[in-house]
Structure formats: C-alpha cells, structure tokens
C-alpha positions in Angstrom: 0.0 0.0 0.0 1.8 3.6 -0.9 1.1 6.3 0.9 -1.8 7.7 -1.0 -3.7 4.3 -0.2 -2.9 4.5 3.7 -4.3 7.8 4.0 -7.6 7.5 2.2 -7.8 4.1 3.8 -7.2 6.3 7.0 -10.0 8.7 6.7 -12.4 6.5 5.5 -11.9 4.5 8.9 -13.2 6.3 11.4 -14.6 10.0 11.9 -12.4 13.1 12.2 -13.0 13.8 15.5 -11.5 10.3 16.4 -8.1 10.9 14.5 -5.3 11.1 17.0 -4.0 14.1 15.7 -7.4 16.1 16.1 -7.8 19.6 17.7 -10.9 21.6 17.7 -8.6 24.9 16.8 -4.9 24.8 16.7 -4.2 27.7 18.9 -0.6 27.6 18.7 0.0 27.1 14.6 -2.6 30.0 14.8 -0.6 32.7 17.0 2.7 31.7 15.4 1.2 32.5 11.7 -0.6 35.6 13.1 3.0 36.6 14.9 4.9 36.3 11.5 2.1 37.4 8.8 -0.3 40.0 10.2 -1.2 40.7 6.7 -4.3 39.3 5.6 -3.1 39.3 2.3 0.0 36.9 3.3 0.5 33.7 0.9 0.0 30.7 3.6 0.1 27.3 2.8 -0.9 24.4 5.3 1.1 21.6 4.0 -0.9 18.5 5.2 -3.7 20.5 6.4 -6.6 18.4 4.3 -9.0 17.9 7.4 -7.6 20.1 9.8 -9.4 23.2 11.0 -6.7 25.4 10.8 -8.0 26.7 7.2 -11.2 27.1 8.9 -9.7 29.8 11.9 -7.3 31.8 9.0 -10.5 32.3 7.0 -12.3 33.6 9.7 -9.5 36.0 10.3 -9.8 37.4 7.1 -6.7 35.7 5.2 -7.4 35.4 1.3 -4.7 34.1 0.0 -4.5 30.4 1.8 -3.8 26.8 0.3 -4.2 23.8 1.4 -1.7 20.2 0.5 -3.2 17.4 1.2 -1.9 13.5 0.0 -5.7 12.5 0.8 -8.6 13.4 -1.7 -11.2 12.6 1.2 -9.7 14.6 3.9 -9.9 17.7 1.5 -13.3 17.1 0.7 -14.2 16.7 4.2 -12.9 20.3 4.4 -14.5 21.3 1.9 -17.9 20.2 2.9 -17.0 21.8 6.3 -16.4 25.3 4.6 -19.2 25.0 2.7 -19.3 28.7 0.2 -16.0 30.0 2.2 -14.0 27.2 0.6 -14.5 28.6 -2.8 -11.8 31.3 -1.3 -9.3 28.5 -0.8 -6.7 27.4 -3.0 -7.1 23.1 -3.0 -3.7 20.6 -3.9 -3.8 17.3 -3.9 -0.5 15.9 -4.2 2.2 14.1 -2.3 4.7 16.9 -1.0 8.0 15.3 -1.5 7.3 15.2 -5.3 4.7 18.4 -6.0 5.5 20.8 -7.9 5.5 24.3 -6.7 5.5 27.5 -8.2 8.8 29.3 -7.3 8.9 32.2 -4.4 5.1 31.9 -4.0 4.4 31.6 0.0 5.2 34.2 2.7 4.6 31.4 5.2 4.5 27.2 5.0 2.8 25.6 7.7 3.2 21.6 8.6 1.7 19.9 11.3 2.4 16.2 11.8 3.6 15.5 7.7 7.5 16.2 8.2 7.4 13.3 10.8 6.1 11.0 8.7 9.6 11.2 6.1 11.1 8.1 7.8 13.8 8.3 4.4 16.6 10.3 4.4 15.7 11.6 0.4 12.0 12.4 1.5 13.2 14.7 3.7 15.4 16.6 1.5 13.0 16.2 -1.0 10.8 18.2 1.2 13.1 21.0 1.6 14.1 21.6 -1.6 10.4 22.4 -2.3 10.0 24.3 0.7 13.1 26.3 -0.5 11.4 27.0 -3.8 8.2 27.4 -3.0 9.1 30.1 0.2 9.9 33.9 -0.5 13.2 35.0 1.1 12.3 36.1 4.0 9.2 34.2 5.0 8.6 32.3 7.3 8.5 27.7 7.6 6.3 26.7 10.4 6.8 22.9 11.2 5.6 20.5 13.8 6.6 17.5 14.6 6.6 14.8 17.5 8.8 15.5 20.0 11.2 13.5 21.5 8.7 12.1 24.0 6.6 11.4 21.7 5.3 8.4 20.1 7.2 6.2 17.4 4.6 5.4 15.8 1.2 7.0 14.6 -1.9 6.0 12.0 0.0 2.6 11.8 3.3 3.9 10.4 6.2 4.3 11.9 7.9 8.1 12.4 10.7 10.7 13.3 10.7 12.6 16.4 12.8 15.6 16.5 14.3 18.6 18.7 15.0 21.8 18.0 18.0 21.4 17.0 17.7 18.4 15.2 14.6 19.3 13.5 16.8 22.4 11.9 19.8 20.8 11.1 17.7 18.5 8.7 16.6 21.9 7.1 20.0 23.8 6.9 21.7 27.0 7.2 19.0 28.9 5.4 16.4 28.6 8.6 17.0 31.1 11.3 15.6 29.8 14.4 13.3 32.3 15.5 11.1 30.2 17.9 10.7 26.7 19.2 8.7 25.3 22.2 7.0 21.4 23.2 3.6 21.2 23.8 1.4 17.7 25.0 -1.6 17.0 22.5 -4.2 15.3 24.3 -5.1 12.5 21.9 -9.4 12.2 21.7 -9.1 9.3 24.0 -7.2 11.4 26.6 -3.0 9.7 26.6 -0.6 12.7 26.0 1.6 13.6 22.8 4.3 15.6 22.7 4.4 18.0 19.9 7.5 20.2 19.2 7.0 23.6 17.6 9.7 25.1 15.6 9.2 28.3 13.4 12.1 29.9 11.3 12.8 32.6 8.7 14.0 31.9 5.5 17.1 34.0 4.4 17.8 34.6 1.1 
C-alpha cells in the first residue's frame, strides 16, 4: 500500500473527531502565523492540512490568500464540505509533497503539522526541503511541527521521526534562522498525551 492508499484508507476508517491528531482549533500554529504574517493578504500554505481546521480559523480571520496540501482526496473534501461557500476562497492541492511541484517564491509562510514526521527516508526529507526552498519567498517564514522527543514512534499505523529543535533544523540547513521553538502535550481524543515540538524559522535569502 503507498502512501496515498494508507491515508484514504485512514480517513475512510473512522470519523475526524476520532483521528489522534485532532484539535478543535490549533491555537498555537494559529498565533505563530498571526506573529509572523499580520497581513491578511500573506500567501500561507498548510502543507498536510486536508482535514484540519486550521483553514477554517485563517478564513475567519480574514486571510485570502490560503492553500491547502493534502496527500488525501477525502480529507480535503471533508474540508471542503465543512467550509461549505468559504471554501471557494481556498486554494485546493492534492498531491504528495516530497514530489509536487510548486511554483517558485510563492508563499510568505508554510505551515506543517504532523507531515514532516512522517519522512522516515533520508531523500523524502530533502525532498521536502528543496520544495520548501522554492516554493518560500526570502524572507518568510516555515512553520513545522513534529513529534517530539517524548513522543510516540509510531502514529496511523506507520512508523515516524521525532525531533528537537536542533535536530529538526539541522535536517533543514543554514537557510532557517531559528526564530522560535517550544514542546507542547496533544491530548489524543481518548485522553493519553503527545508531545508535539513547535519550531518556526525565517527563510534568508
């Protein structure tokens, strides 16, 4: 099964609210974006963000220029549903994003909770980057979180990376300026604790 297949087969298991991963409103991904791009006008995009809410809040705030990545066809339709007219305002991708292809210099800010974990393979990884490096202005900002190292080593059935600050930036490179990092504990929907590390840096040119 490749990785398309898990995560349809994922979503079509159980409901969202029942995903491990699921928060009402991701507070923190929310005042990190709002800290770095106060502009409404700001290119964002949530890079694994099919299902999340996180689209839901920006929109509300009065961000217009917003994409969402998604691997999984359902979990951006369940989105979409969700959105209902507002998600006409949202730009849609379906696509894997180790091997997408982005449009150079395009996003002020990229924003990844729980996908970067996931790249178990050293070329995923920097797979990943180079398109984060392409697709970023100079000068914006990456926003990724991942398990930390309390964490879990596995999640959804597959097996992950977990990640410190320092480790989670050295797999990025010289280009990321640290500006912020900090843990916080997820409370799963069945109530065990996850640790979730937050790193946000700028992108120099």
């Amino acid at each position: 099964m490749d990785a398309r297949e898990h995560w349809e087969r994922i979503y079509a298991g159980k409901p969202l609210e029942q995903m491990s991963w699921h928060r009402p409103h991701l507070k923190s991904s929310l005042a990190l974006i709002e800290r770095v791009a106060g502009d409404p006008a700001a290119a964002i995009i949530d890079v694994g963000g099919g299902a999340s809410t996180l689209v839901d809040d920006l929109t509300a705030l009065g961000y217009r220029n917003v994409t969402v990545l998604d691997i999984s066809r359902s979990a951006i339709g369940i989105t979409r549903k969700r959105l209902g007219e507002a998600g006409g305002l949202v730009r849609w991708v379906n696509a894997d994003v180790t091997d997408a292809v982005f449009s150079e210099r395009m996003y002020d800010v990229w924003h990844d909770r729980a996908v970067f974990h996931f790249l178990t393979e050293a070329e995923q990884r920097r797979a990943y980057v180079r398109n984060v490096l392409s697709a970023v202005k100079p000068g914006g900002h990456v926003i990724v979180s991942t398990f930390g190292l309390g964490g879990p080593k596995k999640c959804s059935g597959l097996d992950v990376v977990r990640y410190d600050a320092q480790s989670l930036t050295d797999e990025f490179g010289a280009r990321f300026r640290l500006m912020e990092s900090f843990t916080e504990m997820h409370q799963t929907p069945w109530g065990t604790g996850q640790e979730f590390l937050f790193c946000c840096w700028e992108l120099e040119g």
